[in-house]
C-alpha positions in Angstrom: 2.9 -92.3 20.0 0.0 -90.3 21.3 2.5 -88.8 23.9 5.2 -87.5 21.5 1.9 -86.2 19.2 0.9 -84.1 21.8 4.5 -82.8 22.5 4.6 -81.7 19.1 1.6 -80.1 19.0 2.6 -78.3 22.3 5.7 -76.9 20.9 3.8 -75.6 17.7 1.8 -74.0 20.1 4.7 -72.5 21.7 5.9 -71.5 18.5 2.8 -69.9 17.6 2.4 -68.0 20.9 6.4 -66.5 21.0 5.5 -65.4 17.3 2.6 -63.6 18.3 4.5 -61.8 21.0 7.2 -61.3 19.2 4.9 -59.7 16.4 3.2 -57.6 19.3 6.5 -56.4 21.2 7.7 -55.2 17.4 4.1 -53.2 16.9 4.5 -52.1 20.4 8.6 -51.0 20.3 7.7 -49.4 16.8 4.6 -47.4 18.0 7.1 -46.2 20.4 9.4 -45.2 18.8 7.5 -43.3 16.4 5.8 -41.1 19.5 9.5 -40.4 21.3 10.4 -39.2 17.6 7.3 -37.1 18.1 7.5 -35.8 21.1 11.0 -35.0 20.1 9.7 -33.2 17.0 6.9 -31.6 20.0 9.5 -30.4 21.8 11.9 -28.9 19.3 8.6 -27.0 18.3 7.5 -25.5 21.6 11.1 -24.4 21.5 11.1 -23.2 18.7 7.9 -21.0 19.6 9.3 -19.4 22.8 12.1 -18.9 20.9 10.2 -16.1 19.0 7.7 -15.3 22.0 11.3 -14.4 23.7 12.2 -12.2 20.3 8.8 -10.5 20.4 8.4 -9.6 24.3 10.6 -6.3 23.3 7.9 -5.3 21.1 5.2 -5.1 23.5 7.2 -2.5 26.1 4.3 0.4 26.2 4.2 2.9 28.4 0.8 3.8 29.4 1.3 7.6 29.0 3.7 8.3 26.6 3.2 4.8 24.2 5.4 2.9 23.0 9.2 3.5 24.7 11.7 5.0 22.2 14.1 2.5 22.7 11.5 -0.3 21.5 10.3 1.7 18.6 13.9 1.4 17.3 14.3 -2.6 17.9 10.8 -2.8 16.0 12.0 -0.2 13.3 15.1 -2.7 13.1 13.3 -5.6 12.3 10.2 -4.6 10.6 13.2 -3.0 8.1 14.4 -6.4 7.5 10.9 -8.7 7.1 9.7 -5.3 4.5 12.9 -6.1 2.5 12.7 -10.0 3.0 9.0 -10.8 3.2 6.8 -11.2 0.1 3.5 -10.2 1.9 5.3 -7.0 3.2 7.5 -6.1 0.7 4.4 -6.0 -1.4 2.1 -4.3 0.9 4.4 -1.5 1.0 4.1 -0.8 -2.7 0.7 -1.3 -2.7 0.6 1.3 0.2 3.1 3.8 -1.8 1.4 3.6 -5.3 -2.3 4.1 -3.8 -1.0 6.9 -2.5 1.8 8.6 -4.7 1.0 6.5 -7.8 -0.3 9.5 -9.4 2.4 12.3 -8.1 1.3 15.1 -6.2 1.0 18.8 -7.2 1.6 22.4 -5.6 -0.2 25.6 -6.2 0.0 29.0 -4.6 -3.7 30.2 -3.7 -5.1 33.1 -5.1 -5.5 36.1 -3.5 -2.4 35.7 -0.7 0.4 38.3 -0.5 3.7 36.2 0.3 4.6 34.5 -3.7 6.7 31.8 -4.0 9.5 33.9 -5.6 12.1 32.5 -7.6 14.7 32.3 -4.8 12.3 29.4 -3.0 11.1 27.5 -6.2 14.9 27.5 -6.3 15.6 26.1 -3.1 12.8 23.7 -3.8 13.7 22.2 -6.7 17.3 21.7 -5.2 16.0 19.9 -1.9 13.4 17.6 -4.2 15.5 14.2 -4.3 14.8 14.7 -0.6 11.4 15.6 -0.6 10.0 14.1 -3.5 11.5 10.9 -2.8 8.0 9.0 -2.4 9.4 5.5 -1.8 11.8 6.6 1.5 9.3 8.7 3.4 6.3 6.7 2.7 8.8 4.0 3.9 9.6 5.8 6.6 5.9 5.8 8.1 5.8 2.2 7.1 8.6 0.3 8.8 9.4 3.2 12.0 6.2 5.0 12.0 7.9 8.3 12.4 10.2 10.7 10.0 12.4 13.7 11.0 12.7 16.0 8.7 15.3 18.7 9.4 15.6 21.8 7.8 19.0 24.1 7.7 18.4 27.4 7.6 21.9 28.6 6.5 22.4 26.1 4.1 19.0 25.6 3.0 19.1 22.3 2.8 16.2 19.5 3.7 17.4 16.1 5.2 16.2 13.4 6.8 17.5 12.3 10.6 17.8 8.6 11.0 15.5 8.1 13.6 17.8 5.4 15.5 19.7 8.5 16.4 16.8 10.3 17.9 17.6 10.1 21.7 14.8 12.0 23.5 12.6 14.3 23.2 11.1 17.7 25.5 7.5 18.3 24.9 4.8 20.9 26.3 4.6 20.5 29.9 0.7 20.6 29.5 0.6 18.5 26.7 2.5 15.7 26.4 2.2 14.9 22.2 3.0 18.4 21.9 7.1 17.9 21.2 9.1 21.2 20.9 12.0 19.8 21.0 14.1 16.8 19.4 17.4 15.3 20.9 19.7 14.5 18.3 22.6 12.0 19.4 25.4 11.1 16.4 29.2 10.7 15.4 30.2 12.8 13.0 31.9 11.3 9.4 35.1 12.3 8.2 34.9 13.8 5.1 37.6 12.1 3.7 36.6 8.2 4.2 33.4 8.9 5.1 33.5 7.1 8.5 32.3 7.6 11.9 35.1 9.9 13.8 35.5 11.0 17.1 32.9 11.1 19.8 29.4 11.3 19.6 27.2 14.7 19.8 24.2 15.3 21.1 22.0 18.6 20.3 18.2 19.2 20.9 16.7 21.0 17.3 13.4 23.4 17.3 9.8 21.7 15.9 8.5 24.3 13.4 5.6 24.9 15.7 7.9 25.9 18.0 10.3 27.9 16.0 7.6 29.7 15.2 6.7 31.4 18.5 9.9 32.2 19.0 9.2 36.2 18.9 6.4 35.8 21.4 7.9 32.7 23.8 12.3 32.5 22.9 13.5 29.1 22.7 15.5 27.7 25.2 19.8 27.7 24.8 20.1 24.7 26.5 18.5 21.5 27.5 19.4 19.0 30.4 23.4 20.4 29.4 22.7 19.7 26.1 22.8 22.7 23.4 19.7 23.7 21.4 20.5 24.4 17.7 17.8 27.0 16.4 19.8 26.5 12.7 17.7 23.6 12.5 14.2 23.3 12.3 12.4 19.9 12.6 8.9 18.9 11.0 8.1 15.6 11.9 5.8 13.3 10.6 3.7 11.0 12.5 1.6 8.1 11.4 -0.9 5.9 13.8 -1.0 8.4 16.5 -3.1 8.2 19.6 -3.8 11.1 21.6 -1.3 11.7 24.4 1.3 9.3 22.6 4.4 11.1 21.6 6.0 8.8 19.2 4.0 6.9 15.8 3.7 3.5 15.2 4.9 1.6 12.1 2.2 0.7 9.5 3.9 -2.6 9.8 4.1 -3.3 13.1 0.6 -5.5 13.0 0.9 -7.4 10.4 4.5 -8.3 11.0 3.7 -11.6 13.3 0.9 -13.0 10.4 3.6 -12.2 7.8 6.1 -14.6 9.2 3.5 -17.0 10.1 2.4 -17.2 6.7 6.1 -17.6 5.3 6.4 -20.2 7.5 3.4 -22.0 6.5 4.7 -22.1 2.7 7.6 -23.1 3.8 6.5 -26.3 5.2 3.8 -26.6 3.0 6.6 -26.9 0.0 8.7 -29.0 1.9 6.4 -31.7 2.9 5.2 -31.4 -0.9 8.9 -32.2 -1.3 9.3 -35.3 0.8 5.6 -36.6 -0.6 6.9 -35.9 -3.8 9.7 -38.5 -3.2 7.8 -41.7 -2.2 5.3 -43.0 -4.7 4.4 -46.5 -3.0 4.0 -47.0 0.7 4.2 -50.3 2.4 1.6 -51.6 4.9 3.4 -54.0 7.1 2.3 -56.0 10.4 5.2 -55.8 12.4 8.1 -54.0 12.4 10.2 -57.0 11.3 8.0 -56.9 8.0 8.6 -53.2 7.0 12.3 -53.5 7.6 12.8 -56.8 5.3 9.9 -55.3 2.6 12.5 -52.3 2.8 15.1 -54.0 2.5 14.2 -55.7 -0.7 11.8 -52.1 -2.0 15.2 -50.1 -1.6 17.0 -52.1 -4.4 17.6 -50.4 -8.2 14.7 -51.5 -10.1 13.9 -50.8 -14.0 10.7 -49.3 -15.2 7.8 -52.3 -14.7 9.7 -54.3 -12.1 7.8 -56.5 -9.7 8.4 -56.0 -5.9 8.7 -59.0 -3.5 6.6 -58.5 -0.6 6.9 -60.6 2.8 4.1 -62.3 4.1 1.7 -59.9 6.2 2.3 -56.7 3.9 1.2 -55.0 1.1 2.4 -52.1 -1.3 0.3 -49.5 -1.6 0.2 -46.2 -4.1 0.6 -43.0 -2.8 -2.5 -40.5 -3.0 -2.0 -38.1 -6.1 -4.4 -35.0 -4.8 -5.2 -33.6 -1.9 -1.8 -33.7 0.0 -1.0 -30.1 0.3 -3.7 -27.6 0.1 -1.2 -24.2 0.0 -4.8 -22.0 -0.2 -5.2 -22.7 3.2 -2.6 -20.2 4.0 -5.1 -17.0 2.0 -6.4 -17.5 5.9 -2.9 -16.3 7.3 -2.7 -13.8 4.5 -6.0 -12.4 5.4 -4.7 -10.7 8.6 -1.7 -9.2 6.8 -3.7 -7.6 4.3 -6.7 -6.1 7.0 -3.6 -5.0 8.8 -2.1 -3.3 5.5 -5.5 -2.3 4.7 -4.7 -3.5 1.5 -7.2 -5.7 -0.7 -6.2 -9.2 -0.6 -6.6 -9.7 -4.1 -3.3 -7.4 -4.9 -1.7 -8.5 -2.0 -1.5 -12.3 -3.3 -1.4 -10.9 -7.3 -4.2 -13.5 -7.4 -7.4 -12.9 -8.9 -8.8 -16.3 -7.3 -9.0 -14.6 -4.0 -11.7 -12.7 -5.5 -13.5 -16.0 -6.7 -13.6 -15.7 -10.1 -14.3 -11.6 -10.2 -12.3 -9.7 -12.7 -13.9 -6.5 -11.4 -13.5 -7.2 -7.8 -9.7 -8.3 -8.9 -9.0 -5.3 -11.0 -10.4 -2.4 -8.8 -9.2 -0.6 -5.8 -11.4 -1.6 -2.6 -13.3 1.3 -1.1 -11.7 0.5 2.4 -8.0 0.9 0.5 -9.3 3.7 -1.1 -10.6 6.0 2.2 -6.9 4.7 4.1 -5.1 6.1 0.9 -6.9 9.3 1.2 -6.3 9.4 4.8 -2.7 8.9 4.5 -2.6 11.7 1.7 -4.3 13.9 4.0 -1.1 13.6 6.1 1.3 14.5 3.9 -0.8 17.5 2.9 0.0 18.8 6.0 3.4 17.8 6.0 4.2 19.6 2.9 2.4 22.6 4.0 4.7 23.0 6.9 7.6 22.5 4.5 6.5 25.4 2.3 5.8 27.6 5.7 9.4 26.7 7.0 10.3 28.8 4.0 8.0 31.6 4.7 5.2 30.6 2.2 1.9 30.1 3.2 -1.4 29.1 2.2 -0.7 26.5 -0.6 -3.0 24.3 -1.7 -1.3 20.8 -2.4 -3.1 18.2 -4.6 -3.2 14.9 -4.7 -5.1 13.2 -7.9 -8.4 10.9 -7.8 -6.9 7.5 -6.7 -9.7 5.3 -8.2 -9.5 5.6 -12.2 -11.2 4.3 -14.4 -9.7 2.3 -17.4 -8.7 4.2 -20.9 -12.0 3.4 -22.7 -14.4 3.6 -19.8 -12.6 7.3 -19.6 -12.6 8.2 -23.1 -16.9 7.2 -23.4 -17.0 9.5 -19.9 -15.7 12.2 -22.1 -17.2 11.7 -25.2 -20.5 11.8 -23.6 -19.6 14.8 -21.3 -18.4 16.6 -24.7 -21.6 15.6 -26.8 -24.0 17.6 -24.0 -22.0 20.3 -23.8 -20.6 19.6 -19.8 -16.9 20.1 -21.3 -15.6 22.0 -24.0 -13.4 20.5 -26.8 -10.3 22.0 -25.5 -11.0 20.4 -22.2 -12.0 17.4 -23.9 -8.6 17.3 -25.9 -6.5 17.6 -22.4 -8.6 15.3 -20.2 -7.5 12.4 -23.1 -4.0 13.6 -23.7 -4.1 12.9 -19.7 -5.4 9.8 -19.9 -3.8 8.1 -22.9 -0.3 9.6 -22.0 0.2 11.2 -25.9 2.7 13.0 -26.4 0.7 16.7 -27.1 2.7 18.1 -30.1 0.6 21.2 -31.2 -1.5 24.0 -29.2 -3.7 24.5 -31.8 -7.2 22.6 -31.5 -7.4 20.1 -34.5 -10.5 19.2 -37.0 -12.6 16.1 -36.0 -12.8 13.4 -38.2 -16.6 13.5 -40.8 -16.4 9.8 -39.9 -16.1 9.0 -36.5 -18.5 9.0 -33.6 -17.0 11.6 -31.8 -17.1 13.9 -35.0 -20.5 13.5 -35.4 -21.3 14.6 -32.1 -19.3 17.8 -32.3 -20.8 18.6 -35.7 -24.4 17.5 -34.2 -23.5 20.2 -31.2 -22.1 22.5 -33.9 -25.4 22.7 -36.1 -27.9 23.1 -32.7 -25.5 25.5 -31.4 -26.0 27.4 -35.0 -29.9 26.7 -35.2 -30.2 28.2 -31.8 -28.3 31.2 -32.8 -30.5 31.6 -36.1 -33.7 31.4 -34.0 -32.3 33.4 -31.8 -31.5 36.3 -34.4 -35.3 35.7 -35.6 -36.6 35.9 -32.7 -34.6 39.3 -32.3 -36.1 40.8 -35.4 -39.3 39.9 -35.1 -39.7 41.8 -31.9 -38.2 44.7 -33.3 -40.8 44.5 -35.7 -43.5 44.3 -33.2 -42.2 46.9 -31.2 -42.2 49.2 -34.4 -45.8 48.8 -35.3 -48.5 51.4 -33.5 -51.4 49.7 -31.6 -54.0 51.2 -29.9 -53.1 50.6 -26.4 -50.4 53.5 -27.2 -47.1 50.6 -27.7 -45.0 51.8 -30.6 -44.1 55.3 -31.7 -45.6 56.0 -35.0 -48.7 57.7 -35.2 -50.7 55.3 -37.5 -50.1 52.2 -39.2 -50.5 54.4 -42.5 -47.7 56.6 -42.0 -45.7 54.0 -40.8 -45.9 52.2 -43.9 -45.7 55.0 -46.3 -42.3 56.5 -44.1 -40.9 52.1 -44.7 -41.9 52.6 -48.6 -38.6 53.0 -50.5 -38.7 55.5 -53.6 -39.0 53.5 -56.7 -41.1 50.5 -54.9 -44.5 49.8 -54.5 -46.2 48.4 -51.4 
């Protein structure tokens, strides 16, 4: 009896034991599982990564005199053209970029003083060739997504137009100076004018820079270029932005902010899809072994109403998902961060959210000094470019202005005014303009209208209207009084009566009395 006890109790033991390894080889095959699906996941990642270190390499061909290699600028122009259209954070720097600087137009006026007029001939060729250059959004674009636009200029047809610049095939510069371009290779298929399609085979002709064209009289430009003709018809004025000194081509405003623009879009993208899958489990179950979580699966996965109870196996437990704290998609204002200083762009407009300024309606709501100064340096840019534009037409010295980019709102203008009007810095026909301007009414009449008796602003004009007349009154006595003086005689000889007497017997009037 005491043999077969102790059998028993030997095979429970056994039992025991093979459970407990059983238990640990299902721990130990789960664990393992979960880090080959890891290391899978690992894998798929570092892929995934040289996949784009392979698609950025291009980017980074820079030759150490002449910059960045023409043929890379256009691969870079190709894609930064595609994240600007497809990428929030670009697609809104670039209108942030465009309204600081042409948000409030730009204006022309011939200087005073200089002999060559814009005559009526040229205003009209102007006002023809403006969807070209007036259109803000392309050649602001331009600078933004290739860094570089060609503007070409036909003399006989006087007509402006832009050259794609993936069709810009070399360039022949000043032997002595190598950002010094005189020349520009043009390589293109011409359209048929019927269906408006490539025909035939491609051209190639090298155009005249107006710096160039210019000298011609002094230095002639050349007929041809490495067999290539050179077309003096049409003038070139180029535009470059981010320019370094001995570089020949620009860079894109993009170009540095393209890599932290995709990084954040991928960062919201997983951020929302792992709010997605958290979103879909509300319980989690904390089993032992793997055995467990597979039957408290098994049993958790069936249709259950609203307030069912689940069965749990021995050795696990049902546990609530957290509610908070999951997913924190601020994180990503880090990422953002780089796209903006890249932009030079606040980061405040960039995200449209005032919470990047924490909390500060005024830091949200005005322009950044830093994105201020780069607006005005980029503005300072296309001064120049429009000045060549006007001396490709034989005008010179005009004087193109671009208005104050920081402004003030409505009210905070209108008090400015009011105040400038009340001590007499501005007169009321100024002030009258300067709030048309600002309020955007609709001016209807020439003629300068009555202030209001009740308002604020009235009473400041009529307060300035009454010292203006008081001054005038005291100035008028002040007048007659030293007429007086200087009619009396004194003894020190001043005057030119003879005696006080006959002075005031020659003031009498017949009929009065003294």
């Amino acid at each position: 009896m005491t043999t077969r006890l102790a059998g028993h109790a030997n095979n429970a033991y056994n039992r025991a034991q093979t459970q407990q390894w059983e238990q640990a080889y299902d721990e130990l095959k789960g664990e393992m599982q979960h880090m080959e699906e890891n290391y899978h996941d690992a894998a798929a990642a570092l892929l995934s990564l040289r996949a784009e270190d392979e698609g950025w390499l291009p980017l980074n061909r820079l030759n150490q005199e002449d910059g960045f290699e023409l043929d890379a600028l256009k691969e870079i122009a190709q894609k930064a053209e595609l994240q600007a259209t497809g990428n929030p954070l670009l697609k809104r720097g670039f209108t942030i970029r465009r309204d600081n600087v042409f948000g409030r137009g730009v204006t022309f006026q011939q200087k005073e003083g200089t002999g060559n007029k814009i005559s009526t001939r040229i205003q009209a060729i102007l006002d023809e060739n403006a969807p070209v250059l007036m259109a803000f959004e392309k050649n602001e674009r331009s600078a933004f997504t290739a860094g570089n636009l060609i503007m070409a200029y036909n003399i006989t047809e006087e007509e402006f137009y832009p050259i794609n610049f993936q069709e810009i095939s070399n360039f022949a510069a000043n032997p002595n100076l190598a950002d010094d371009v005189w020349y520009y290779e043009h390589t293109y298929t011409p359209l048929d004018e019927a269906t408006n399609k490539p025909a035939g085979e491609p051209v190639t002709v090298w155009y005249p820079v107006l710096e160039r064209w210019e000298k011609r009289a002094k230095k002639p430009l050349r007929v041809t270029i490495a067999g290539n003709k050179v077309d003096d018809n049409i003038i070139i004025i180029d535009f470059k932005v981010n320019t370094v000194n001995g570089h020949v081509w620009g860079v894109p405003d993009c170009l540095p902010a393209m890599p932290y623009a995709w990084a954040h879009a991928e960062y919201i993208r997983d951020a929302s899809k792992l709010l997605k899958a958290l979103a879909t489990i509300a319980w989690k179950v904390v089993a032992r072994s793997k055995a467990n979580a597979v039957n408290a699966a098994a049993k958790s996965a069936l249709p259950k109403a609203a307030g069912s109870t689940a069965s749990m196996t021995a050795g696990t437990d049902l546990v609530s998902m957290p509610r908070s704290g999951q997913v924190d998609m601020k994180d990503g204002q880090t990422i953002a961060a780089y796209v903006a200083s890249a932009l030079e762009v606040s980061l405040v407009a960039l995200l449209s959210d005032p919470s990047a300024a924490s909390g500060s309606y005024g830091a949200a709501a005005t322009l950044d000094g830093p994105s201020a100064n780069a607006a005005r340096a980029r503005q300072n840019l296309w001064v120049e470019f429009y000045k060549r534009v006007y001396r490709v037409l034989g005008v010179k010295d005009v004087i193109v202005n671009f208005p104050v980019i920081n402004t003030d709102p409505i009210y905070r203008t209108v008090q400015t005014l009011q105040i400038g009007f009340a001590y007499g810095a501005i007169s009321q026909s100024e002030f009258r303009d300067a709030f048309i301007e600002a309020t955007d009414v609709i001016k209807k009449d020439e003629t300068l209208p009555e202030p209001s008796p009740f308002t604020t602003a009235a009473k400041y004009s009529l307060e300035a209207q009454a010292m203006e007349e008081e001054a005038a009154q005291r100035e008028a006595d002040a007048a007659i009084a030293a007429a007086n003086v200087q009619g009396q005689g004194v003894s020190n000889g001043t005057g030119a009566g003879s005696g006080s007497n006959d002075l005031r017997d020659a003031g009498r009037t017949p009929g009065t009395s003294s």
